[in-house]
N, CA, C, O and CB atoms as a CASP TS submission, in Angstrom:
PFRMAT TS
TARGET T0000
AUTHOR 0000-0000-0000
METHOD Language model
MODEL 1
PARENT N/A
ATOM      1  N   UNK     1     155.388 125.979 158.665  1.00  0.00           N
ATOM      2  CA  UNK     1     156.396 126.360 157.691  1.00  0.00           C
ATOM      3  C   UNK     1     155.748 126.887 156.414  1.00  0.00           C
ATOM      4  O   UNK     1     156.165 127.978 156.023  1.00  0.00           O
ATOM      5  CB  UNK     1     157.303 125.172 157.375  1.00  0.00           C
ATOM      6  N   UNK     2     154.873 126.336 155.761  1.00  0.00           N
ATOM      7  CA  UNK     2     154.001 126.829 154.570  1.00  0.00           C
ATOM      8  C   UNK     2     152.928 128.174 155.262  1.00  0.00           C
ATOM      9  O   UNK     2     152.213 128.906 154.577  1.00  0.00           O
ATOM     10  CB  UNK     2     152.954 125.285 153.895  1.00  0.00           C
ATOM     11  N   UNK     3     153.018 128.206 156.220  1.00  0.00           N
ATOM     12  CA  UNK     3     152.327 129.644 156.300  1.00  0.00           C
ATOM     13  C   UNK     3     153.295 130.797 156.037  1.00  0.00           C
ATOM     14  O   UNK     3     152.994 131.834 155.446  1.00  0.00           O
ATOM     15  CB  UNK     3     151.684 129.899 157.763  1.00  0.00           C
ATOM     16  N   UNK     4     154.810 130.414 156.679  1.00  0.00           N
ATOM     17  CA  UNK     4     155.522 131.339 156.321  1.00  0.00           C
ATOM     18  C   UNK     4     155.915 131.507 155.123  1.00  0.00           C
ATOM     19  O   UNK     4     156.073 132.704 154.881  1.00  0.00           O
ATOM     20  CB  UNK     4     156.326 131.358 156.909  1.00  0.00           C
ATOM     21  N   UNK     5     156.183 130.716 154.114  1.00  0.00           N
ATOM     22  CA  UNK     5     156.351 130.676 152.944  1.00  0.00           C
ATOM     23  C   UNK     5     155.210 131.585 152.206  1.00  0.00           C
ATOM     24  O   UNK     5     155.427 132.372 151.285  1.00  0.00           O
ATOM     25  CB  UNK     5     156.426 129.312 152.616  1.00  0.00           C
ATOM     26  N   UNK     6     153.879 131.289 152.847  1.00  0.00           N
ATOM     27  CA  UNK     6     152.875 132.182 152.014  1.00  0.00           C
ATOM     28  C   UNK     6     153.092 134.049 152.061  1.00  0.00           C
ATOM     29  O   UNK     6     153.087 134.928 151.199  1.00  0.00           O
ATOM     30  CB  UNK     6     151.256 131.757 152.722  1.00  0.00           C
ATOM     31  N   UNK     7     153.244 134.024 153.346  1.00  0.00           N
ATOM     32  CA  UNK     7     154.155 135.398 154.528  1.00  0.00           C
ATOM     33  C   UNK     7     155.124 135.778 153.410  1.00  0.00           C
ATOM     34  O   UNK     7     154.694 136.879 153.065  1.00  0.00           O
ATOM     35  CB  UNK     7     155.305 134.713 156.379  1.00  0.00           C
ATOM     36  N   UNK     8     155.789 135.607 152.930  1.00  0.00           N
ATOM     37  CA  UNK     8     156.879 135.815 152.268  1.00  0.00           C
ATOM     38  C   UNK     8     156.857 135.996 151.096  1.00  0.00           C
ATOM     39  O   UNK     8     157.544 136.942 150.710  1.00  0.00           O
ATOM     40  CB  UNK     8     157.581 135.082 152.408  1.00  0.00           C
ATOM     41  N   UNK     9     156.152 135.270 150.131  1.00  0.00           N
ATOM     42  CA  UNK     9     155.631 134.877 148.705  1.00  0.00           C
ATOM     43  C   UNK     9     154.866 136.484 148.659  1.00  0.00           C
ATOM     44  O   UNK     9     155.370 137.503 148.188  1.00  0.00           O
ATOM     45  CB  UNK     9     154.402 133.164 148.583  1.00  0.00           C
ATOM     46  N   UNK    10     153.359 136.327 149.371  1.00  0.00           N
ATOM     47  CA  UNK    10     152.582 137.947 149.642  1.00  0.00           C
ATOM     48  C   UNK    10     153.667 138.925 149.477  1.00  0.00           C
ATOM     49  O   UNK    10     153.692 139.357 148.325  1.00  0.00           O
ATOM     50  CB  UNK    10     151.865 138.242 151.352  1.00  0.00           C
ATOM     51  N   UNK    11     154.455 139.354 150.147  1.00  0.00           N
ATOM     52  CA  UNK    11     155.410 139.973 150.528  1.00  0.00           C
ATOM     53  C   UNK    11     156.169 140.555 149.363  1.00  0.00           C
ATOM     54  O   UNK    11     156.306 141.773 149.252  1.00  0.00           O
ATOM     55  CB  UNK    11     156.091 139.194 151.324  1.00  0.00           C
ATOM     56  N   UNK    12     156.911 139.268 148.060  1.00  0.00           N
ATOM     57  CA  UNK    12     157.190 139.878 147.336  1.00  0.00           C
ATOM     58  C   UNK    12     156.513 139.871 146.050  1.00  0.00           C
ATOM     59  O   UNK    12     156.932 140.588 145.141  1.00  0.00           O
ATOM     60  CB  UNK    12     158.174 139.734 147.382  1.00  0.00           C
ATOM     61  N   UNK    13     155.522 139.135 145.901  1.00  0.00           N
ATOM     62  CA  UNK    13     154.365 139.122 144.791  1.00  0.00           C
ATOM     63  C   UNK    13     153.938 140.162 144.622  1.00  0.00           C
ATOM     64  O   UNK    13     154.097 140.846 145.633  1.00  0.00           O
ATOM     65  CB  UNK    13     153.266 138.390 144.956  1.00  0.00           C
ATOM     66  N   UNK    14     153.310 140.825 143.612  1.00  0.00           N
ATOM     67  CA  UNK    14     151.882 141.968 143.506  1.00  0.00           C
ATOM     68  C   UNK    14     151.035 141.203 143.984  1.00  0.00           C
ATOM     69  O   UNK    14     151.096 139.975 144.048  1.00  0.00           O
ATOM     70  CB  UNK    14     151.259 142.580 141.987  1.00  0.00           C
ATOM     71  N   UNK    15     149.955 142.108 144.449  1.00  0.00           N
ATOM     72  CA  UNK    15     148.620 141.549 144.828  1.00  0.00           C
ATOM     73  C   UNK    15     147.709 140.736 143.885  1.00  0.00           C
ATOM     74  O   UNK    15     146.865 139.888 144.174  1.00  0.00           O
ATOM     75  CB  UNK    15     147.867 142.606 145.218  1.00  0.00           C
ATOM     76  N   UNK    16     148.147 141.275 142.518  1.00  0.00           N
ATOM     77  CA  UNK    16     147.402 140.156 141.500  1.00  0.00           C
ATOM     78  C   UNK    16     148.393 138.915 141.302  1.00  0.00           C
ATOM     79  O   UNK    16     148.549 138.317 140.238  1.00  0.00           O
ATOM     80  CB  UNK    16     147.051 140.865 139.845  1.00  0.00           C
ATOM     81  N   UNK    17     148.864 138.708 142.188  1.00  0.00           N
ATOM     82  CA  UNK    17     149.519 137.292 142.245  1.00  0.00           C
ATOM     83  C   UNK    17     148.309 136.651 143.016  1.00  0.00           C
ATOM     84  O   UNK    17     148.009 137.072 144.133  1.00  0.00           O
ATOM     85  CB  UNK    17     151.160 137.170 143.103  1.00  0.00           C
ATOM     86  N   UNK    18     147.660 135.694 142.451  1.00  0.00           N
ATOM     87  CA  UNK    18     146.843 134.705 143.672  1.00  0.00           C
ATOM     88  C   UNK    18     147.703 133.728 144.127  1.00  0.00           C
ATOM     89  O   UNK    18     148.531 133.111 143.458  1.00  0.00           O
ATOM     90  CB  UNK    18     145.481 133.843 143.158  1.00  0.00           C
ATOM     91  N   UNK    19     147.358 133.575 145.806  1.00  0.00           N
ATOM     92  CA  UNK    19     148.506 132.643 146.377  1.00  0.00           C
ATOM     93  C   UNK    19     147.562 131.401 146.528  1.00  0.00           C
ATOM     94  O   UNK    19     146.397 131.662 146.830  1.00  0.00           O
ATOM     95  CB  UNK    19     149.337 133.201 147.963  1.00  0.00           C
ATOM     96  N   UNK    20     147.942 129.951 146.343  1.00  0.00           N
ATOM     97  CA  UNK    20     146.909 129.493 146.898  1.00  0.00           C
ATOM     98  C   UNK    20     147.575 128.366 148.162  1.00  0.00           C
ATOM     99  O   UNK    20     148.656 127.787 148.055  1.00  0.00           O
ATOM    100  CB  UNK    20     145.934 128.866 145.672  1.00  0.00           C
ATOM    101  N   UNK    21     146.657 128.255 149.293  1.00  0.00           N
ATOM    102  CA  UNK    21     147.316 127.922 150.476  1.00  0.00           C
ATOM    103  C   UNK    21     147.355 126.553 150.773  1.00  0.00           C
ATOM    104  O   UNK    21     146.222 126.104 150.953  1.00  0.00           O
ATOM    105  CB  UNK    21     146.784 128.560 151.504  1.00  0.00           C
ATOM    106  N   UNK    22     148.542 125.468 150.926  1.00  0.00           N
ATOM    107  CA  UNK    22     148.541 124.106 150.799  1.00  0.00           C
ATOM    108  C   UNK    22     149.224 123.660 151.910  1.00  0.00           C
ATOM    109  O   UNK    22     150.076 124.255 152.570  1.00  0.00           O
ATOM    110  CB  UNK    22     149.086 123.622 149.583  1.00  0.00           C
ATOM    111  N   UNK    23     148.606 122.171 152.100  1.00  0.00           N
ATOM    112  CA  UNK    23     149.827 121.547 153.325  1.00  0.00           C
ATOM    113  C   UNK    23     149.042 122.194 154.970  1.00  0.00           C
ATOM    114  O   UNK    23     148.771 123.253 155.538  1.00  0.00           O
ATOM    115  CB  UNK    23     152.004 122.574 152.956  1.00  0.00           C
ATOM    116  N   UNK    24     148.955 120.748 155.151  1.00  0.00           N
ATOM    117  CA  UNK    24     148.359 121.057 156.808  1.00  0.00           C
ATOM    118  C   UNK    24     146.580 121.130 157.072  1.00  0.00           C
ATOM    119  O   UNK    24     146.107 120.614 158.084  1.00  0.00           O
ATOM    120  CB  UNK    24     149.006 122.818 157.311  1.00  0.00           C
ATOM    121  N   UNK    25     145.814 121.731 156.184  1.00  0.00           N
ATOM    122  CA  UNK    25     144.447 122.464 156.628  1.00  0.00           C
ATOM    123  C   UNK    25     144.015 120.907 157.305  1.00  0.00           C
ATOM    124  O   UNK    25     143.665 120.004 156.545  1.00  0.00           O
ATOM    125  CB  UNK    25     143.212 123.295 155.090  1.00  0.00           C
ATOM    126  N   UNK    26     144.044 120.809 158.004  1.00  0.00           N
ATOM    127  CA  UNK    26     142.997 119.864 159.337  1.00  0.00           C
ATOM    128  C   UNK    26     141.677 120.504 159.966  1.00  0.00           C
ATOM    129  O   UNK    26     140.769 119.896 160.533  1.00  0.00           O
ATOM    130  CB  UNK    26     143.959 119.622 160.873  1.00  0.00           C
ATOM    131  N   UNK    27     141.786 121.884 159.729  1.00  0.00           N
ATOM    132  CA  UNK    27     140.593 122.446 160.956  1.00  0.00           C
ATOM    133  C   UNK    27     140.105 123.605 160.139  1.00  0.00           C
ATOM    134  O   UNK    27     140.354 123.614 158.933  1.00  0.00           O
ATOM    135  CB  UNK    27     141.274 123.055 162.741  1.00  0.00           C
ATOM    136  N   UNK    28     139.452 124.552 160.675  1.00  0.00           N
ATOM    137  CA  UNK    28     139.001 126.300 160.147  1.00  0.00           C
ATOM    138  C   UNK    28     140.178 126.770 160.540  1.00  0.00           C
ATOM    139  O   UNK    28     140.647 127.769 159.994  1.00  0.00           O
ATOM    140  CB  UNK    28     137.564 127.297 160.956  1.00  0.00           C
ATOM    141  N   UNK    29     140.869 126.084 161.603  1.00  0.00           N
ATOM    142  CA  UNK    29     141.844 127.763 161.805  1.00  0.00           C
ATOM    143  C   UNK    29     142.531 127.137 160.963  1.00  0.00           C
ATOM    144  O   UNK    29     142.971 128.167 160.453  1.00  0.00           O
ATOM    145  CB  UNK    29     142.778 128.496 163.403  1.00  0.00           C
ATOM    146  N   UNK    30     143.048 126.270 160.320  1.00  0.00           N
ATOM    147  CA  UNK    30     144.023 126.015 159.720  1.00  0.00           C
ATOM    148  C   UNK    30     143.743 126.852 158.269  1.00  0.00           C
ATOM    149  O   UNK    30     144.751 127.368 157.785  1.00  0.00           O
ATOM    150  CB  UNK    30     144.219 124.494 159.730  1.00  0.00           C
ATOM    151  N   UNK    31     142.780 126.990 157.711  1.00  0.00           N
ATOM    152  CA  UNK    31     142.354 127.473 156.590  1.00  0.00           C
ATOM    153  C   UNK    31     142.316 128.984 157.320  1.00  0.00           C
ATOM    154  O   UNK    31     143.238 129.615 156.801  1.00  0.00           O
ATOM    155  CB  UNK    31     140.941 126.725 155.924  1.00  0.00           C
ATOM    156  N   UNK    32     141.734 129.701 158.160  1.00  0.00           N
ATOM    157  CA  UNK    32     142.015 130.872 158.679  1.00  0.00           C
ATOM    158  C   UNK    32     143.428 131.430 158.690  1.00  0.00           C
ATOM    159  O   UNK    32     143.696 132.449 158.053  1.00  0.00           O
ATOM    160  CB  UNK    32     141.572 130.811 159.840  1.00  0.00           C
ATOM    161  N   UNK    33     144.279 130.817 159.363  1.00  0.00           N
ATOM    162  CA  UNK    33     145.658 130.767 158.989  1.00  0.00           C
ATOM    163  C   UNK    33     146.368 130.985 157.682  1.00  0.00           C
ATOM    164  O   UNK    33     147.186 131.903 157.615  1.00  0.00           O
ATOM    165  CB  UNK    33     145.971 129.724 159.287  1.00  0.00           C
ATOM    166  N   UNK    34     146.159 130.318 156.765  1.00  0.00           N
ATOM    167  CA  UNK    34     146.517 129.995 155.621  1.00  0.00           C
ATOM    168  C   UNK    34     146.002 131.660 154.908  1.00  0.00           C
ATOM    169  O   UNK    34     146.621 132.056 153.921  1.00  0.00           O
ATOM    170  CB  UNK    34     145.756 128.418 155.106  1.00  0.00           C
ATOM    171  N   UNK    35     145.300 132.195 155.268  1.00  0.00           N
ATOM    172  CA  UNK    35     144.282 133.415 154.643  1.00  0.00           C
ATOM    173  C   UNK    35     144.677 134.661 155.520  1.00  0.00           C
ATOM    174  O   UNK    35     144.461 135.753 154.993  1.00  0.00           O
ATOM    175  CB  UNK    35     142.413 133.059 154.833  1.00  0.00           C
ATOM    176  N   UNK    36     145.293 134.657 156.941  1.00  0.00           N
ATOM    177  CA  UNK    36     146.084 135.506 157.582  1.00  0.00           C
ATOM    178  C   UNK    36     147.153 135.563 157.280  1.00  0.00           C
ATOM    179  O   UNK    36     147.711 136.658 157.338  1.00  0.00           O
ATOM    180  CB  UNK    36     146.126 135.420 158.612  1.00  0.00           C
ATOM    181  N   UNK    37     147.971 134.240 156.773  1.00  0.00           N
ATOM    182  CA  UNK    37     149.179 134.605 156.090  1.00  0.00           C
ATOM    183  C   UNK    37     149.475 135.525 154.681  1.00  0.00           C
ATOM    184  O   UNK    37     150.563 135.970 154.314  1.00  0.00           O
ATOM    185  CB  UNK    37     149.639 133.440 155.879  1.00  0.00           C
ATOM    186  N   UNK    38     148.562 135.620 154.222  1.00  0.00           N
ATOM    187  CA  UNK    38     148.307 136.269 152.503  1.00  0.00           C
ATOM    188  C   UNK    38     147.982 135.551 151.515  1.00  0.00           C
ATOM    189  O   UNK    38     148.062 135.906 150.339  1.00  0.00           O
ATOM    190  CB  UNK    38     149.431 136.848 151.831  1.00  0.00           C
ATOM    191  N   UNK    39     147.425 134.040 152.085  1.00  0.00           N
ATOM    192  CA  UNK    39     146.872 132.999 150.613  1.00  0.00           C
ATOM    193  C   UNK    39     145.609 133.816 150.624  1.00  0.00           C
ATOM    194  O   UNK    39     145.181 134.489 151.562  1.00  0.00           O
ATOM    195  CB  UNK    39     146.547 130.879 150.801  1.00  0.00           C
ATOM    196  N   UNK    40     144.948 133.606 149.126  1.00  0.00           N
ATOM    197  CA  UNK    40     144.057 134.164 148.214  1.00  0.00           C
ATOM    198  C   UNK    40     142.708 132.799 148.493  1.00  0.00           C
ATOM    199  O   UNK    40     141.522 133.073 148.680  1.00  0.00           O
ATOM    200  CB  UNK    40     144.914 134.358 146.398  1.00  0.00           C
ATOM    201  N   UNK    41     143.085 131.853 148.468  1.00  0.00           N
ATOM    202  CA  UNK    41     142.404 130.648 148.606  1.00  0.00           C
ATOM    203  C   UNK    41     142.748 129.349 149.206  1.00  0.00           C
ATOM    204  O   UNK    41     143.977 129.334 149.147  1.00  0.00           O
ATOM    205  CB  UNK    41     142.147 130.401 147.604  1.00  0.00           C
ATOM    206  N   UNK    42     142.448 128.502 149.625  1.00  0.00           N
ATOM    207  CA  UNK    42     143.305 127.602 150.260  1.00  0.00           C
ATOM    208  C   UNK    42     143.002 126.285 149.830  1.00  0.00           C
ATOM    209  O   UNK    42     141.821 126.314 149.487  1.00  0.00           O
ATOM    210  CB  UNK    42     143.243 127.700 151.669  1.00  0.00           C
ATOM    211  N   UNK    43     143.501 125.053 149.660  1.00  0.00           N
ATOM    212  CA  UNK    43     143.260 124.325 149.002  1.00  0.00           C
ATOM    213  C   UNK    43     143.278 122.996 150.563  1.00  0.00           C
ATOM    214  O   UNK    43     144.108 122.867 151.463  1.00  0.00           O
ATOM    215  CB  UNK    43     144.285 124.419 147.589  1.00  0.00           C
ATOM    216  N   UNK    44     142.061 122.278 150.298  1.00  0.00           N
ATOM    217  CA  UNK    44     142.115 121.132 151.367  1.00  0.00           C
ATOM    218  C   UNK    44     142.320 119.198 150.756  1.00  0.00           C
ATOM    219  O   UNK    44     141.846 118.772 149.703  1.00  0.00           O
ATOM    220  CB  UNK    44     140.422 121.379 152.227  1.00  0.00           C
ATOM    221  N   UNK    45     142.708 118.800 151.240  1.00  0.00           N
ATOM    222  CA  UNK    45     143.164 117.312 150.084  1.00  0.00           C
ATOM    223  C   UNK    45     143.266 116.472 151.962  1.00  0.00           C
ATOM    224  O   UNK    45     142.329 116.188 152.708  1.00  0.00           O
ATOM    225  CB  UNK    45     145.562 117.489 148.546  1.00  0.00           C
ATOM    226  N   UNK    46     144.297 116.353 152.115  1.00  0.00           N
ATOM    227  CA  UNK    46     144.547 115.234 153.191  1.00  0.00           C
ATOM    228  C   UNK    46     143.932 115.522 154.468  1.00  0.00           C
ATOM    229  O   UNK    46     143.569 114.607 155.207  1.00  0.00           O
ATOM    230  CB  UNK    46     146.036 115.015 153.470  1.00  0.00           C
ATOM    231  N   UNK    47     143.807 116.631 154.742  1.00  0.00           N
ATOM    232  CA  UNK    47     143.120 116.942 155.761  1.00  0.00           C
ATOM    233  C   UNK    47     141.133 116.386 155.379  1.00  0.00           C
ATOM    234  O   UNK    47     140.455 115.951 156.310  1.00  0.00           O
ATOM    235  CB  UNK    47     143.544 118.751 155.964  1.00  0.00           C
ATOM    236  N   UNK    48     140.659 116.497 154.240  1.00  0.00           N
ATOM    237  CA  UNK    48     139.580 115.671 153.993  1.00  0.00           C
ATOM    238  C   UNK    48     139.553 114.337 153.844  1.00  0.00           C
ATOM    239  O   UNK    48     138.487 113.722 153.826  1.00  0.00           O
ATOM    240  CB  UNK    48     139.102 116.013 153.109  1.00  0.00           C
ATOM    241  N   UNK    49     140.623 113.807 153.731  1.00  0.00           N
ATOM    242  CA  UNK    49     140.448 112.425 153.662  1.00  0.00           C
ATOM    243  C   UNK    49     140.467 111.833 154.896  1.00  0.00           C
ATOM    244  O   UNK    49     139.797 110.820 155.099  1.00  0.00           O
ATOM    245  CB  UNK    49     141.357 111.835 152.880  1.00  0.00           C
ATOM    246  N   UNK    50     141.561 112.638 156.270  1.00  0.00           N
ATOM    247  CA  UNK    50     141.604 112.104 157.157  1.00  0.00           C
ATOM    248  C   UNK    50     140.182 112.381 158.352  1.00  0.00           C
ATOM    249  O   UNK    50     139.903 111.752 159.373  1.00  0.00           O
ATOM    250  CB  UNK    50     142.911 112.417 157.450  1.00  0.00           C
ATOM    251  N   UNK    51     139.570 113.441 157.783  1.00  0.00           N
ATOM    252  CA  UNK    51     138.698 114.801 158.535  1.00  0.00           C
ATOM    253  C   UNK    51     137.012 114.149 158.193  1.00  0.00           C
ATOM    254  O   UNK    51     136.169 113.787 159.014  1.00  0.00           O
ATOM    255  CB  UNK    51     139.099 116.839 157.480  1.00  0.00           C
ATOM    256  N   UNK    52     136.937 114.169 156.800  1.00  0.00           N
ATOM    257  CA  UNK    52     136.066 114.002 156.187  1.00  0.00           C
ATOM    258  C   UNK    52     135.288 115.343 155.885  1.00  0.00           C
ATOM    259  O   UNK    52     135.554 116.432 156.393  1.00  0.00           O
ATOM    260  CB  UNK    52     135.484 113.058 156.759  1.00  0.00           C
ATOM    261  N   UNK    53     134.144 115.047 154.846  1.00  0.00           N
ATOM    262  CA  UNK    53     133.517 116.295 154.164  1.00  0.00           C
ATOM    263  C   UNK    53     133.150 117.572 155.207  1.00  0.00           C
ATOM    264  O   UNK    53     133.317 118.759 154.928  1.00  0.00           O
ATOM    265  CB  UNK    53     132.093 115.786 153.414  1.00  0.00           C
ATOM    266  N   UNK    54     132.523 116.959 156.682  1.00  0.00           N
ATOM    267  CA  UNK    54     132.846 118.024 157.628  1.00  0.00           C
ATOM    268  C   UNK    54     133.707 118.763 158.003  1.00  0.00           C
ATOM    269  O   UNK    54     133.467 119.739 158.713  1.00  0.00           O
ATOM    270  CB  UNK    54     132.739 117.825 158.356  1.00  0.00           C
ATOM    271  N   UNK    55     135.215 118.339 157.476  1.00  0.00           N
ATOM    272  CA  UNK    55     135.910 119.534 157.332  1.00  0.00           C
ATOM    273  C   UNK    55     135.864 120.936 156.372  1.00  0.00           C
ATOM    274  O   UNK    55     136.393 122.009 156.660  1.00  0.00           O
ATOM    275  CB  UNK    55     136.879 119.062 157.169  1.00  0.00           C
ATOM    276  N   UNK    56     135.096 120.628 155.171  1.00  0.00           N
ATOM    277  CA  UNK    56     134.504 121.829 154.032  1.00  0.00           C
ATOM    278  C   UNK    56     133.702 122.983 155.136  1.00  0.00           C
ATOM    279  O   UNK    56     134.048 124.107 155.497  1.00  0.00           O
ATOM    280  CB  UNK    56     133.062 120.973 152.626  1.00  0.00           C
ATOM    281  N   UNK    57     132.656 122.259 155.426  1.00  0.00           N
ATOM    282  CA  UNK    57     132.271 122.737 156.430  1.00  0.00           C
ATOM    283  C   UNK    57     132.871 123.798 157.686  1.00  0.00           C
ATOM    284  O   UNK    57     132.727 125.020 157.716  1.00  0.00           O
ATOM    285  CB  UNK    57     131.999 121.801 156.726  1.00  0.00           C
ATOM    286  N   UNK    58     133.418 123.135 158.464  1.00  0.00           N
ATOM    287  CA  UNK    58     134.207 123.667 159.496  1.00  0.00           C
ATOM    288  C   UNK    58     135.160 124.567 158.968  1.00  0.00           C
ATOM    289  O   UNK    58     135.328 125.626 159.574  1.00  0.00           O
ATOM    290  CB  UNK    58     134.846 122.667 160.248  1.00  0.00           C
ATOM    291  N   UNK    59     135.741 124.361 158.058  1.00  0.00           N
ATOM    292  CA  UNK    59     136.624 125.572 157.015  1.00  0.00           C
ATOM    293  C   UNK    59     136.237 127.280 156.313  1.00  0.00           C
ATOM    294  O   UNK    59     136.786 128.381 156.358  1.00  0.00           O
ATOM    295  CB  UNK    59     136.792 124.741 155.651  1.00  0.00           C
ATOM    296  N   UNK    60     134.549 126.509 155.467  1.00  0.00           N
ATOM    297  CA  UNK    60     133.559 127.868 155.515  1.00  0.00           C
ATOM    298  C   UNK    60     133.125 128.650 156.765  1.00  0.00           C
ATOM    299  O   UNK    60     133.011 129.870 156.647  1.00  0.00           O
ATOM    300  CB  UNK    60     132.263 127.508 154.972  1.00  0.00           C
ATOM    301  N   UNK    61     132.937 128.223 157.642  1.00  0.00           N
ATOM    302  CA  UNK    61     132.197 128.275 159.250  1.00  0.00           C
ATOM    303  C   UNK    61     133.654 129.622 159.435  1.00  0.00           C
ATOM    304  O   UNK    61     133.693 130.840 159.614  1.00  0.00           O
ATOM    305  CB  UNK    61     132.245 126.132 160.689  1.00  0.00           C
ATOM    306  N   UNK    62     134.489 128.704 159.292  1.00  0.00           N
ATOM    307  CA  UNK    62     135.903 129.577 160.112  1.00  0.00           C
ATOM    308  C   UNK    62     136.144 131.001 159.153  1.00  0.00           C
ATOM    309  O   UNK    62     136.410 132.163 159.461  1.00  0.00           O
ATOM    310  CB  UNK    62     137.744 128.396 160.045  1.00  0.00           C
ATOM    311  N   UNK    63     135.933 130.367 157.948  1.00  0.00           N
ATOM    312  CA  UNK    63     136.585 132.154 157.568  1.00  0.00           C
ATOM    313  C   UNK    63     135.276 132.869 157.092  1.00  0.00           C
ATOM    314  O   UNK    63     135.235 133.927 156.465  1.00  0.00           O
ATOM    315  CB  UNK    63     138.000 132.312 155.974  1.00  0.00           C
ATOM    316  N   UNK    64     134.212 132.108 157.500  1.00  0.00           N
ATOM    317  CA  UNK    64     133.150 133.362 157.351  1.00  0.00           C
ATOM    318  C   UNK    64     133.122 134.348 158.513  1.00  0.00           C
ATOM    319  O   UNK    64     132.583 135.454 158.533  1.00  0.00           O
ATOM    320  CB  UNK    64     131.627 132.819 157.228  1.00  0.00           C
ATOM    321  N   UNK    65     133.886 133.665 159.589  1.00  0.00           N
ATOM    322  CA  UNK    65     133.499 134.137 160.750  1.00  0.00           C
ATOM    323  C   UNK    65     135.075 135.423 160.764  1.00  0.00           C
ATOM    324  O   UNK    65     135.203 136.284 161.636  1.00  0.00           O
ATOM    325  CB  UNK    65     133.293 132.640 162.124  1.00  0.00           C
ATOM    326  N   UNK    66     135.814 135.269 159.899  1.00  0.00           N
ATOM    327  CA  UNK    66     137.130 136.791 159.705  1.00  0.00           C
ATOM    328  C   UNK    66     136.438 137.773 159.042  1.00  0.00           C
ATOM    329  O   UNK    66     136.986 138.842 158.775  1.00  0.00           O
ATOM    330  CB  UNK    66     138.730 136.537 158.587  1.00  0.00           C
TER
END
């Protein structure tokens, strides 16, 4: 649901709107996701607490690799 919201936000924002992408990131694709939808940056909180610091990791890994 917050990807579409980002989908939408992009959509009617200017591009110098920075979006930033919240809710959900558990994995890289989740942060990949979040950055295919039109977030600018993505922000990780519960998904590190439940994930741990290897999720920072696995997150850079993923969108270095778009």
């Amino acid at each position: 649901a917050s990807n579409r919201v980002i989908r939408l936000l992009r959509a009617a924002l200017p591009a110098s709107y920075p979006i930033i992408g919240v809710g959900g990131v558990m994995s890289g694709a989740d942060a990949r996701a979040k950055i295919a939808a039109g977030a600018d940056l993505v922000q990780v909180y519960t998904g590190l607490i439940y994930k741990g610091p290897a999720l920072v990791s696995d997150c850079a890994k993923a969108l270095a690799k778009r």
